[in-house]
Structures are given as structure tokens and as C-alpha cells.
N, C-alpha and C positions, 0 to 999 in steps of 0.2 A: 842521290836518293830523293834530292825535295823535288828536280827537276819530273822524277818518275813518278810523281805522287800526283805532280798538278797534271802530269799526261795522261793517266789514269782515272783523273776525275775531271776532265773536262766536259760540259754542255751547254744545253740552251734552254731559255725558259722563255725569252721574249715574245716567241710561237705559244705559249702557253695560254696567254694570256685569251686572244682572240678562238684558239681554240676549245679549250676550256670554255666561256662564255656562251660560244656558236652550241660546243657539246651539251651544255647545258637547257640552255637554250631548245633544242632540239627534243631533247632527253622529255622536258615539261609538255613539249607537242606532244610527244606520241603518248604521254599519260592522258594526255586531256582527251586526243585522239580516240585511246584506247576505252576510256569511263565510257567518252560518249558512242562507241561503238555497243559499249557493252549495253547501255541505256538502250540506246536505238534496237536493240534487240530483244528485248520485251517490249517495245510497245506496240508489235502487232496484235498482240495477246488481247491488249485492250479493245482491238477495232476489229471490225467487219471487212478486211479486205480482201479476201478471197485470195486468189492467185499473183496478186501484190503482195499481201502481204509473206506468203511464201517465198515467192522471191527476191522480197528484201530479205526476209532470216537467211535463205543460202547467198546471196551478196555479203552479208555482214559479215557471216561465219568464213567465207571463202577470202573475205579481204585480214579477219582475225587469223587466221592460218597462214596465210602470206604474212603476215606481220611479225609473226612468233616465228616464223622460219627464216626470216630477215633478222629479225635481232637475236636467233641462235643461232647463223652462219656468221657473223661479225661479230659475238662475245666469241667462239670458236679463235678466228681470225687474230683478236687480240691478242689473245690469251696464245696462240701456239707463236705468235711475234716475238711475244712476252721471254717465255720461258725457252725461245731461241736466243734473243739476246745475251743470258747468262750463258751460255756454251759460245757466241761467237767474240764477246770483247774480249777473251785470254789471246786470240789467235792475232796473226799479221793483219788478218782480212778484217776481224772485228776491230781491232786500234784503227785500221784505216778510215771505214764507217764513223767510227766514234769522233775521230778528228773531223771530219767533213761535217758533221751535224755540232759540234761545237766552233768552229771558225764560219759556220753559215749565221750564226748568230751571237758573234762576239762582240759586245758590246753595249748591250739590251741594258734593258731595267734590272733584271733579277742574274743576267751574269752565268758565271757557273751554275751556281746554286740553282740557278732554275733551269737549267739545261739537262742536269741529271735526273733533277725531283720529275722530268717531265718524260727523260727516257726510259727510267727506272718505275717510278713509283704511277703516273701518267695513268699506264695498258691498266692496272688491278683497278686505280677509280673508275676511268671508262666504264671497266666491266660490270662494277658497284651501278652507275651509272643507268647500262640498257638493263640491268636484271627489272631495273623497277618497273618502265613498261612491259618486258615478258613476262614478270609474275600478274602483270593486270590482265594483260592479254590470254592467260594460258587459263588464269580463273577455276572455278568449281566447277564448271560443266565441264570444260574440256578434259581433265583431271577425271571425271565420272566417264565419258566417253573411253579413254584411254583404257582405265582399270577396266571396262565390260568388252571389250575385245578380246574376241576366243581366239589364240594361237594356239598352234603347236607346239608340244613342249620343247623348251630348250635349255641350253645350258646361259648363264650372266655369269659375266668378269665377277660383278661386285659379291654375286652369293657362292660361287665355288670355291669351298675353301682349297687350299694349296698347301699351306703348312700348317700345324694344329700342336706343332710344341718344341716348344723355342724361346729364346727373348723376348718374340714380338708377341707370343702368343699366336690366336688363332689368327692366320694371312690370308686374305683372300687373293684369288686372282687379280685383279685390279688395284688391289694395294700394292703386293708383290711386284708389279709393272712401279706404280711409283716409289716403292724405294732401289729398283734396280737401277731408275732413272735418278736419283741423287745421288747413290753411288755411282754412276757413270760420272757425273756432273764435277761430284768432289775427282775421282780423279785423273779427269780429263783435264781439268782446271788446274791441278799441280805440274801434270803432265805442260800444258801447255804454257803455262808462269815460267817453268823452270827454261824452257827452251828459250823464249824470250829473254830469261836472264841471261840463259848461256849468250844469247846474241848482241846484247849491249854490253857484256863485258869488256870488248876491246876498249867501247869509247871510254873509260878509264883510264884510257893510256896504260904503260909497261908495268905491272905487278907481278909484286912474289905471288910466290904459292900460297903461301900464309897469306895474305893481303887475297888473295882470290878467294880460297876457303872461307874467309871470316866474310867477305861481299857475298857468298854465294846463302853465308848461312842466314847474313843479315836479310835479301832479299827472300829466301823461304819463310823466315819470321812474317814480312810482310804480305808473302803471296797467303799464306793461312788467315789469317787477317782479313785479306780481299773475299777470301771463299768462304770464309763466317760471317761476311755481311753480306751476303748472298743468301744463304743457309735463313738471317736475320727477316731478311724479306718477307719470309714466309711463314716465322715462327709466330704471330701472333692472331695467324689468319685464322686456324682451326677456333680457340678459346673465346672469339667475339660470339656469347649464346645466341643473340639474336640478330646474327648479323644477315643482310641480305643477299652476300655470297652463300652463305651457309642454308638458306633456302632455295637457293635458286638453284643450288646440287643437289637436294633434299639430304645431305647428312646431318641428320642430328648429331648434336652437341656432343652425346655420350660416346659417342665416335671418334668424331674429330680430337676429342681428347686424347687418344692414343696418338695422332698424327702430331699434336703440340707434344706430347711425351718423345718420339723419336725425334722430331728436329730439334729440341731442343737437348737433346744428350748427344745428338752432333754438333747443332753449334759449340758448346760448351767444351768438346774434344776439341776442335779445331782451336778454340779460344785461347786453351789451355797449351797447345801447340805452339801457336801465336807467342803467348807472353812466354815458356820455357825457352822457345829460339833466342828469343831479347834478350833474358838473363844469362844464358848460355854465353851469347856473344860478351854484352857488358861484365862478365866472371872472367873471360877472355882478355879482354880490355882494361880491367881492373876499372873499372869506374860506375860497376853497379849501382853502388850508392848516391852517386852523383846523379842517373840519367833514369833512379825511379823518383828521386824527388822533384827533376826539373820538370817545369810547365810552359812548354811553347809557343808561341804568340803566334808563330807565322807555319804550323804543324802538328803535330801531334800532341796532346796534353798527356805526358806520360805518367804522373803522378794519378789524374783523372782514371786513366788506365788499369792502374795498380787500382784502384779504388773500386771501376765500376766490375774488374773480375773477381774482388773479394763476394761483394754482394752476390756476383752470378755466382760463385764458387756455393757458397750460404744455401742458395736457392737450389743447387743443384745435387748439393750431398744430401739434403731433407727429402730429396724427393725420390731418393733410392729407395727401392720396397720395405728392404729391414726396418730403415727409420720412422716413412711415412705411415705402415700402417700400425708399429709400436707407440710413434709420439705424433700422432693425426694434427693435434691442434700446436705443436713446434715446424711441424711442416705447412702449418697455413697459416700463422702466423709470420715467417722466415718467408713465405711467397709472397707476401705483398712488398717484400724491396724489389720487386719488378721498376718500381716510382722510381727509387735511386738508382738503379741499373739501366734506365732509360738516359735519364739527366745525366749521369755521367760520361754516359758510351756518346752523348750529344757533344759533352767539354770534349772528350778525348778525341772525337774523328773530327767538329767542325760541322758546320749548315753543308755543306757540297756531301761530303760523304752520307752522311744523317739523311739527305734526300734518298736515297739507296733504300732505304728502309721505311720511309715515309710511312708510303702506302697500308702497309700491312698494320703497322702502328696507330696511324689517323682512325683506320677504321673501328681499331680495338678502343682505342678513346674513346671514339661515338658512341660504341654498344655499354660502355662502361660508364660513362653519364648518363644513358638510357636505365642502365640498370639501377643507378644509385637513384634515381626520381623515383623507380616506382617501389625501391626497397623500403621507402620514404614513407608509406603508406603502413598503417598498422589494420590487417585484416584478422576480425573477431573470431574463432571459432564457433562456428555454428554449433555442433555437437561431437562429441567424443567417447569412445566405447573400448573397455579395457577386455581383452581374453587373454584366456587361459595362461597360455602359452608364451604372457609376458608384451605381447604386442598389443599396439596401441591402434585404434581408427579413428583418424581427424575427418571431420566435414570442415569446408572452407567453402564462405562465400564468396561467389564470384557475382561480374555481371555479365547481361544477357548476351552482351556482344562479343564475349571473351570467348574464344576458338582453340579448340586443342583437338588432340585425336587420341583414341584409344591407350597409344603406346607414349605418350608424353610423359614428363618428370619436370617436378618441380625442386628449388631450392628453397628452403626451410627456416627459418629464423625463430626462435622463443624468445621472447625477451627475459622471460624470468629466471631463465639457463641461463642463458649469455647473450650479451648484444652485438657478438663480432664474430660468431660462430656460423655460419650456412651450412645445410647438408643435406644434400640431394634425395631423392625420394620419386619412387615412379608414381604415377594417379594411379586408384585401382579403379577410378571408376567412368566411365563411359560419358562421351557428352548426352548422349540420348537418356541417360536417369534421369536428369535434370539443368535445368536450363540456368539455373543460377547458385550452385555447388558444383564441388570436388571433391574428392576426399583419396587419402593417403594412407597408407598402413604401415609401423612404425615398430621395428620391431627393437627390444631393447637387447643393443648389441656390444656397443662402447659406453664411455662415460657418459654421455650428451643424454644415449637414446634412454640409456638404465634411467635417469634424472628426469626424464620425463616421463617413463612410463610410471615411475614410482610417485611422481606428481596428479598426475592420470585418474591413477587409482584412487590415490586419495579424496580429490576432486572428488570422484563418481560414486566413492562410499559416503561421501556428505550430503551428498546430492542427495541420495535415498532416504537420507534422516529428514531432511529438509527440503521437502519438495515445492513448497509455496514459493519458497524464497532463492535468489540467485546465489551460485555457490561460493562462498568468498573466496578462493582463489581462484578466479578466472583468467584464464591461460588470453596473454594476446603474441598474433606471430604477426611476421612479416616473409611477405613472398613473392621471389624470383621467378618469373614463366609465366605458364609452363612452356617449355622447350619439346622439340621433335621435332618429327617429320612432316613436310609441307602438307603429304599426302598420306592416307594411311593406306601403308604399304598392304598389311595384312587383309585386305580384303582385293588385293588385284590376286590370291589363290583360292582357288575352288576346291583346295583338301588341304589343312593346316596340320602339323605338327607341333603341338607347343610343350616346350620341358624346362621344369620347373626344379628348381632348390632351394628347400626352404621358404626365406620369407619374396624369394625368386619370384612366385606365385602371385603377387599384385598386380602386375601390368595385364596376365593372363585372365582375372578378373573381369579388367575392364575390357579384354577384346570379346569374352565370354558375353559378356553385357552387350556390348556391342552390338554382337551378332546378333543377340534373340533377340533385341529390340528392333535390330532392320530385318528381323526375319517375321515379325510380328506386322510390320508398319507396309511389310511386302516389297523391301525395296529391291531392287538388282544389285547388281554383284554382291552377293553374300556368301562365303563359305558355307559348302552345302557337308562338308564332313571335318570334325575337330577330334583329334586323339590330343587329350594331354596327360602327361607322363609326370608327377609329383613325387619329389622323394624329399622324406623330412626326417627328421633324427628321433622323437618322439610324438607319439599317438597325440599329444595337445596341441601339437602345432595345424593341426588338422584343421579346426574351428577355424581357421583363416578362411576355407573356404567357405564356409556358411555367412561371413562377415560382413557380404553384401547381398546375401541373399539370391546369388543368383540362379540358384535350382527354383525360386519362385516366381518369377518373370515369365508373364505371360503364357498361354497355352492353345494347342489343338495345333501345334504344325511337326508334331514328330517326325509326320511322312517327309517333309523336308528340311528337316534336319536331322544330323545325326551327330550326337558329341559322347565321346566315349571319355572315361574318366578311369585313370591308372593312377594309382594311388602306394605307396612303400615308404614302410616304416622300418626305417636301416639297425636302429639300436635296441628294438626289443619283438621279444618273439610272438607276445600275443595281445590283444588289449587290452588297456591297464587303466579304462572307464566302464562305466557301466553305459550301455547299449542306449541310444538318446541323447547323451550329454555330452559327446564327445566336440558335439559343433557348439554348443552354448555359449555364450558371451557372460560373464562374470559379474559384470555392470554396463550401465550407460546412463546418460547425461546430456540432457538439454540447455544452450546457455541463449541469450540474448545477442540479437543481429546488429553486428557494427559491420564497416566497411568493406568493400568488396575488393578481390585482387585488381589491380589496376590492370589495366589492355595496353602497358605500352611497351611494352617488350615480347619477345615469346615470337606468339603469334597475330601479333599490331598489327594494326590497319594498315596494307602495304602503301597508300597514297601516301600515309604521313610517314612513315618508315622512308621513303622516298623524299619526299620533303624535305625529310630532315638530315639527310645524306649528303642531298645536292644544297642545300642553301648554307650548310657545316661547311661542304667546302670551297663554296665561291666566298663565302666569309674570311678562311683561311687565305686564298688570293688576295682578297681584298686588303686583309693585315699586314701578311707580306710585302705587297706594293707601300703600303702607306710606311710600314717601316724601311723600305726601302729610301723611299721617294722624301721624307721628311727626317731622317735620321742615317742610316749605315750610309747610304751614297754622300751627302754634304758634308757627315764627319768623315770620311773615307775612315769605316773601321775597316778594320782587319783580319785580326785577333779570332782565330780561328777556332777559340772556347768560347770564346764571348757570344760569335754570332748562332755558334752552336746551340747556344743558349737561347737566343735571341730566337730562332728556330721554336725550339720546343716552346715557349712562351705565345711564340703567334698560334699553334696549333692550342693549346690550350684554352686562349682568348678567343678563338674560332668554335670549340665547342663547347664553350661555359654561355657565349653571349649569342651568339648565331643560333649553333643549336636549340641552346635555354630557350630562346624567343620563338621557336617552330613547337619545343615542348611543351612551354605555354600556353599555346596554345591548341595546342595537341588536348592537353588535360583540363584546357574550359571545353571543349568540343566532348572528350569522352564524358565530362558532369551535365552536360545539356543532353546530351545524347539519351545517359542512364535516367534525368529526371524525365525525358518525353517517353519512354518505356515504363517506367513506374505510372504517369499517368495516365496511358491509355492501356495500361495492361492491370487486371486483376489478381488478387493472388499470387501476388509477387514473393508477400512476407509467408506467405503459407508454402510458397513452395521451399522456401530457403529453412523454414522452421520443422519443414518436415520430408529431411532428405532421403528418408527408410521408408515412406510409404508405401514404393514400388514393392518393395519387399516385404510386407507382411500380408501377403493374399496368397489364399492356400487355394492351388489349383489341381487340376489335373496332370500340367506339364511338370511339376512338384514331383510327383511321383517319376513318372516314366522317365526321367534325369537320374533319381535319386537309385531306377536300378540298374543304372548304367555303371554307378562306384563299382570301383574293383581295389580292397585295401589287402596289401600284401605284407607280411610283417615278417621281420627278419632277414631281408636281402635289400639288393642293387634293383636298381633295372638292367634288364639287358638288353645293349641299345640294338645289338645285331640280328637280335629275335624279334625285337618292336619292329625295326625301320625293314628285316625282312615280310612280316606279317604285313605290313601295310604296300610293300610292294608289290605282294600277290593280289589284294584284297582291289586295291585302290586303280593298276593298271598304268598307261601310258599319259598323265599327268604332268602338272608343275605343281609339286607338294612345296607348300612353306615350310619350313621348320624354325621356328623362332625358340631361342633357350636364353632363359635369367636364371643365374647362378654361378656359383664357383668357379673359377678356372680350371679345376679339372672338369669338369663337368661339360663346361665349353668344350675341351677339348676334346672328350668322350663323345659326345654328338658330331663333331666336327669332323670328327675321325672314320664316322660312321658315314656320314654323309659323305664324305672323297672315296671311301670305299663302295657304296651301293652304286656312286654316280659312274666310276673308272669300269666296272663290270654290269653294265647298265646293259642291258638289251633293248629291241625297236620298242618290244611290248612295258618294258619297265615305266616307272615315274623317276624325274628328274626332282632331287631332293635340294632346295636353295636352301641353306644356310642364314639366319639372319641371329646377330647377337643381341641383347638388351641387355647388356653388362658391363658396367664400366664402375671405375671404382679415382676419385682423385686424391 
């Protein structure tokens, strides 16, 4: 067994060192490269050069495309290495490889340990790595070029839905593909463990049957084990909010949630596999008791073991539906022993295994000291407005350099609720309102949201007594983001479908805004036709859409545009306001400007996002060697918990002190940055003091929006009458359909859409599927 354990985890790191540095190294070129290409491409703008000057802008942009297609055929390249290696080390072929690239560098500075950390964990930094110059390189123009390209319609992996009610919920095409591919993976990987066992079983020499059975069942124990730290690899990569993989695929967060949701209720089957085989055997053995308390120096910490599965065990019952969304704050409170299920899973495997997993881990580190710096930050509410219907509308100020898009969410903090509570919430309002606010809509739903909206209220009735003066309980928050998509998706279609449930209807807001402001300012690619479909449980909940006013934005381009508005009220049959009132807001409340959300998360400045990636982990190198070079190598430790430890301790010291030092100055740059805009800009505090202005001008477009409502009272939507009417109307298209809401409701769109698309004709529209729903 221990012989199989070090054959198993042998590598090399020595090569790490010079390549790593070189990769780095490199990595800084092509950002510098990439800035100053982007520079050198406005500054024809400035000069008189005629036919130079043109032909440096097509030089630049020809060498900016060769560039972005260079560093997306080799992250390509990495990454299919990558994610070949875990299918080829179970086999004859992959131990062969595996020995050749650990005995080419036996001997080195960092040993095993860096042999693995560099075969395993290596391909996912790289790729961290080149994403930084192709997010400089791919930039906002190319991004706008891309979306204003007229195809043909067609069918996308990522929008066709596949399955629409199940486990997984709604599956797309392309998810479907990758969980067919980790279910191959797991059991290709048993499959080919087991074979292997069968074939070193001789070198045991002459055993019973019994003596065979209990080897075969001890090494299944083990192979489970091997393919949960594989599983491990990948579990932390979706949940980094602002991580730079997660940009460079454009998945938002609310997404990738589902993906940390399934690998992590495989890992934890396999886990749970893993430790039953052991107990199974040692119950067999009679020495259960013995062999969970011992702690081994030169192998496995099994007590460690037993400890770090309880935690995952903790973490993983909380997060079953029933619990999670009956005891919300037992299951986020129970999820932050991730700290001691990291630590311990470190004592229990040792630094060589621990490298196996690195990768995905390191980077979650990063974005998680990212987030803690700018959660650190207490941003004032600008103004607040209570309706009807129970919900709440925050403005939050931001600054001017702070980037989001339409369909973003941010994470939420009240201090005067709770100081360790966050809760997600989409923007409802557009960056085009305003250049230095956001705002949220809040509806009260659990304990958190009821406690604040009844704060709210109260607030905003004092406020009305006491207008001179500031209101004595003024609300201060703290906030995470905002998070989303690199790019907003919803404007690369020229016919949208957007359906809403309930307080569903915020995100849809701000794309509603969206639109008529880039349909006002004249810009390109803008949806030239919107149907959204609204279904709410009571006629109050209605005023959500008056909330930002957006039937008052701007006027005279009807001829190009067209937004239709579908409106059902599920639980009562007829109005139960008087005609007028029914959008009114109950109160509102003006407070005083404090701090703006910080820019260093979300959507940060990708130079320093980059920055602080690569110089996190040459730091990491750097601590590693020194602890090599002045302690584990002269004491020759051993102790395979110890160094484990000693592991996670450098990773640590790598992004408290390395990184801290790039955030640092990350965050004097964004305070210089924000005071050179305060001073050359007017009207800064006026814009932040008065985030409604857009919305109280009574136009013409006011009207010709407002007779486009259609409220229906008493029923459903029916999605097969909607999505049919819009395929006769709308033709041979790529219609968006974006839906926030319920899970049935997902599912009901969803269902609708694999049906119009499976019986689709040449003349029909192709209807993409896109979710804005996630719930943790």
C-alpha cells in the first residue's frame, strides 16, 4: 500500500521554477504589449495622417486578432492536456508518462511535491495566466464588433435547453456534454483503478481468498479517494465570483453555482465511499478503533480524515434543498467550515497530494481576499423607496469607473440586520441611468429581507415628518460586485423574450432601461422588438414596474422600437386598486453621500486583476522555495501532516502578503483615480443625490409604452400561445429568451423553448434559452 501511494504521487517541480518565471515573465509582455497596442490605436484619431493613419488602425487591429487567436488556441491546448491527463494516469500508458516526468526530475529543490503541483495544478494557472492578456486584447470594441454581426440564425450548445425537469434542473446542451464527461471520468477511472489492482495483485505473493477480497476492497477504499481528488480539482473553480477564469468564459457566478452545487455532491458521494470502504475493512479487521484515531507521519493522517469528512459531511447535509431553504442562515453559517475542510484534507493527504488540488483552491483564495478588502468598505445608501407590495428600492453609490451590465447582481450586507449575513440581489437598473449609482429591489421574503423592509418603512415615514433633518436610523451596507457577464449578452439579439415571476422582474428593468437609453443615444446593436411576459400573485406587486420609471425615459423613437408588455395577476380576478394607484410608491427618502462601492472585485480593472494573479503566485513560489531551501530540506522533514500544513500556510502567506501588496496598491490607485474625476468632473454629488431624475419627465414615449400594458387577471401565461404568436409574428430570427423566476417557471419556458426549437421550420425563429436564476 505505501509502496502504491508514492507511485501514485510522484513528480517534478524543479522545471517549475524556470518555467513559471519564463511564463510569467511572458504573460507581463503581452499585457504591456497588448495596453500599448490598444493605446497606439487611438492615436490616429488625434493626427492628420491620412492613409497612415488608416493603415496603422488595420496593422494594429490585424496584429490584436492574431493575438487573441494565439492566446485562445494555447489556453484551448492547455486546458484539453489538462483535462486529458485525469483520464490517462489510471491506465498502463498514463503511470508510464507519469514515471518518466517524475524520475526526469528527481531530485530538485521542491521534490515530489513540485512535480505534481506542476503536472496537476501548473495547465489551470497558465490558463489564469494568458486569460489576462486576452481579456486586454479582446476589449470593448471587439466585444461591440462581435455582438453587431448579422448571422444566420442558429442553434448554441449553451442556450438549447435538453432537460428541463430533473435533479439538475434546467440542462443545457453544453452542460449535458459536461456532466456526461465526469460521469465518464468517474467511471472510467474505477474501471481502470480496479484493473490495475487486479494486476499487482500477484506481487503480494500467495494469498487467501479472504486476504484477496479484503486487498481488493482496501484498494477500492483508495481508488475512490484518488477520484475525489480529481472531482477536488475542480470543485472550487465555479464559486471564485470574480475570478478571471470565470470571465474569460463569460459565465456568471449565478451559474457556475449550479456547477459547484453538482461537483460538490460528487465529490462528497465518492468521499463518503472512500471513508465506508475503510470502515468496512478495519470492522473486518477488528481494529476500527485503532486506525481512526492513528496519525501517520510517513502517510495518511487518518484521524485528520475522520475530522475533515465530518465538516464536509456538516457542509453537505445543510445544503440539501429541504434544509437550505427552511434554515438559509444554518446553511451559511455550517458553509464556512470550507477553512477547516481545506486544513484538514491538507493534514490528511500531505503537500504532494494537496498539490492535486492546488490550483482550483489558490485561485479561490485570491478572489476571497479580494472580496474580503472590498466587503471592508461601508457604502452609504444614497436613497431608498418603500411599495406597496412590501418591497424595498436601494440606490447605492458607486464610482464612475465601476463597470457592470444590465443583467448583474450584487451581494448585500446591512450592518444593522447582521454583520455575517450577504444576500444576493440582481441591479435593476442600468449603467446608462447613471454614472455613479445602482440600485436594487428588495423584496421582503425571508427573515433578513421582512427586517429590512420593515426598517425601510419606518425610516421613510420619519423622513416625511422630518424633512430638514437626516433620518435617525440611517441604514449603512456593505457590498460584494457587482458580478455577471463580461459582456451583455442580451443585446447580441435583435428580438428578446424576457419572463418574469414576481420580484423576478428587476433584472428585466434594468435591460428595459438599457435599451431605451441606447435606443435614445442611437447606438447599434440594440433590440429592436421586447415581449415581456409578468406573472405576480397580487395586483400590488405591479408598482415594481413603475419603481424605476421606466415608461418615462426618453421619447419620439417608437418607429424603432417596439416593447410589448404582458402582464397576469394569478390569484385574483379583478383589480382590487383604484385605477392610478396601482404603480405608486408609498414613500421615499433621501439620505446623505458616504462611500462608493469599491471596483476591486466584480468587474476590476483587468490589468490589476492580472497583477494580482501573477505576482500572488510567484510569491507562492517564492515561499515555497525559501521554505524549502532554509527549513523542510536541512531539517529533512517528513511528516506528511506537517508539510501538509506547511503547504497551505505558504499559500496563505502568498496571498495575505504578495497579494495584500498589489491590493494596496490597487486601492491607492482607485482613491487617486476617483479624486482626479471628482475634480475635473461637475456634478458629481448631484448626480449621486439624485438618482430619479431620469424618471420624472412626463413625455410623449410615457404614453405610447403605457398602451402597450396588457394586465390579465385571473390565470397563467400560456407559454405555448406566447412563444407560438411570436413565431409567426417575428419569423426566421435568433430570439433571446431570458426568464427570472421560480423553478417551475424555468422549467415552463424551457420546455417551451425545446419544443418550438425540435419542430422549428426554415421560416421559424430559433428561441435561446438564458436563465437569471439561481438561488444559494
Amino acid at each position: 500500500m505505501r509502496e502504491l501511494d508514492m507511485f501514485r504521487n510522484k513528480d517534478i517541480y524543479s522545471r517549475s521554477q524556470s518555467q513559471k518565471s519564463s511564463g510569467s515573465y511572458c504573460c507581463i509582455l503581452l499585457v504591456t504589449m497588448a495596453v500599448g497596442e490598444l493605446y497606439s490605436d487611438q492615436q490616429p484619431l488625434l493626427s492628420n495622417g491620412g492613409h497612415d493613419n488608416e493603415y496603422k488602425i488595420k496593422e494594429t487591429r490585424i496584429f490584436l486578432s492574431l493575438a487573441k487567436w494565439v492566446l485562445k488556441f494555447t489556453m484551448w491546448v492547455v486546458f484539453v492536456a489538462w483535462v486529458a491527463l485525469f483520464f490517462l494516469v489510471p491506465t498502463d500508458f498514463g503511470t508510464g508518462l507519469y514515471d518518466v516526468w517524475v524520475n526526469a526530475t528527481s531530485g530538485t529543490l521542491f521534490g515530489e511535491t513540485g512535480s505534481v503541483l506542476l503536472l496537476y495544478s501548473g495547465p489551470i494557472v497558465i490558463i489564469a495566466f494568458l486569460a489576462v492578456p486576452y481579456l486586454l486584447v479582446s476589449g470593448e470594441e471587439q466585444q461591440k464588433e462581435q455582438l453587431q454581426e448579422k448571422r444566420p440564425p442558429r442553434f448554441r450548445l449553451w442556450t438549447f435547453p435538453v432537460l428541463v425537469d430533473g435533479p439538475f434542473g434546467v440542462v443545457s446542451a453544453a452542460e449535458l456534454i459536461g456532466i456526461v464527461l465526469f460521469v465518464m471520468f468517474v467511471l472510467w477511472a474505477v474501471y481502470a483503478y480496479t484493473v490495475v489492482n487486479f494486476e499487482i495483485l500477484p506481487s503480494y505473493g500467495d494469498l487467501t481468498l479472504q486476504e484477496k477480497r479484503l486487498f481488493m476492497l482496501q484498494m477500492s477504499a483508495y481508488t475512490f479517494g484518488l477520484i475525489a481528488l480529481s472531482c477536488l480539482a475542480f470543485l472550487f473553480l465555479p464559486i471564485a465570483r470574480g475570478s478571471i477564469l470565470l470571465r474569460l468564459v463569460d459565465i456568471p457566478f449565478e451559474h457556475a453555482t449550479r456547477y459547484h452545487v453538482w461537483l460538490g455532491n460528487l465529490t462528497m458521494f465518492l468521499l463518503t465511499l472512500h471513508g465506508l470502504f475503510y470502515m468496512i475493512l478495519w470492522a473486518i479487521r477488528g481494529i476500527i478503533l485503532s486506525e481512526i484515531i492513528e496519525w501517520k507521519s510517513d502517510g495518511g493522517a487518518n484521524l485528520a480524515g475522520v475530522i475533515c469528512y465530518v465538516f464536509g459531511l456538516l457542509i453537505w447535509v445543510t445544503t440539501l434543498p429541504p434544509v437550505r431553504k427552511r434554515y438559509f442562515e444554518l446553511f451559511f453559517y455550517t458553509h464556512q467550515l470550507y477553512v477547516l475542510f481545506v486544513i484538514f484534507l491538507a493534514l490528511h493527504i500531505g503537500d504532494t497530494n494537496f498539490s492535486k488540488v492546488f490550483g482550483g483552491i489558490f485561485l479561490f483564495m485570491l478572489d476571497r481576499f479580494l472580496r474580503f478588502c472590498q466587503s471592508r468598505m461601508t457604502v452609504n445608501i444614497v436613497s431608498m423607496k418603500s411599495l406597496p407590495c412590501g418591497t424595498v428600492k436601494l440606490v447605492l453609490s458607486k464610482p464612475g469607473n465601476l463597470r457592470y451590465n444590465a443583467l448583474s447582481f450584487i451581494f448585500l450586507r446591512v450592518w444593522e440586520i447582521s454583520w455575517l449575513q450577504w444576500h444576493p440581489f440582481s441591479v435593476s437598473s442600468s449603467p446608462l441611468d447613471g454614472k455613479y449609482h445602482l440600485s436594487v429591489l428588495v423584496k421582503a421574503f425571508g427573515d433578513w429581507t421582512s427586517m429590512l423592509s420593515r426598517k425601510v418603512s419606518n425610516i421613510t415615514e420619519d423622513s416625511q415628518i422630518e424633512l430638514p433633518l437626516l433620518p435617525p436610523g440611517q441604514i449603512m451596507a456593505s457590498v460584494e460586485g457587482p458580478y455577471g457577464h463580461e459582456s451583455p449578452y442580451h443585446l447580441m439579439y435583435e428580438k428578446l423574450v424576457l419572463v418574469a415571476g414576481g420580484s423576478g422582474i428587476s433584472p428585466f428593468l434594468a435591460i428595459l432601461s438599457d435599451i431605451l437609453h441606447r435606443t435614445k443615444d442611437k447606438k447599434t446593436c440594440v433590440p429592436r422588438n421586447v415581449l415581456l411576459v409578468w406573472a405576480v400573485k397580487r395586483s400590488n406587486e405591479l408598482s415594481l414596474f413603475s419603481s424605476t420609471g421606466v415608461e418615462s425615459i426618453c421619447s419620439f423613437f417608437s418607429d424603432k422600437l417596439n416593447i410589448e408588455v404582458q402582464m397576469y395577476v394569478t390569484r385574483e380576478s379583478e383589480p382590487s386598486l383604484e385605477e392610478g394607484n396601482i404603480h405608486k410608491a408609498t414613500s421615499s427618502s433621501v439620505f446623505s453621500i458616504g462611500g462608493g462601492i469599491s471596483a476591486l472585485v466584480g468587474t476590476g480593472n483587468k490589468i490589476w486583476v492580472g497583477c494580482y494573479v501573477i505576482i500572488s503566485t510567484i510569491g507562492f513560489v517564492i515561499s515555497l522555495s525559501l521554505l524549502d531551501i532554509f527549513y523542510i530540506n536541512p531539517f529533512s522533514i517528513s511528516y506528511w501532516w506537517y508539510k501538509g500544513l506547511l503547504f497551505v500556510a505558504c499559500m496563505v502567506v502568498s496571498v495575505f502578503i504578495y497579494g495584500g501588496f498589489v491590493v494596496g496598491l490597487w486601492h491607492l490607485w482607485e482613491k487617486r483615480t476617483l479624486a482626479m474625476e471628482e475634480s475635473q468632473e461637475d456634478g458629481v454629488k448631484t448626480d449621486m443625490m439624485r438618482p430619479n431624475e431620469v424618471f420624472t419627465e412626463k413625455n410623449l414615449y410615457q404614453e405610447s409604452l403605457a398602451s402597450s400594458y396588457a394586465v390579465r387577471y385571473g390565470c397563467r401565461p400560456d407559454f405555448k400561445e406566447i412563444f407560438g404568436s411570436v413565431s409567426a409574428r417575428w419569423g426566421s430570427v435568433d430570439v433571446g429568451v431570458v426568464v427570472c423566476g421560480p423553478q417551475t417557471l424555468l422549467s415552463s419556458v424551457a420546455k417551451e423553448c425545446r419544443s418550438q426549437n425540435l419542430k422549428r421550420r426554415n421560416y421559424d425563429p430559433i428561441f435561446h434559452f438564458n436563465s437569471h436564476s439561481f438561488s444559494l
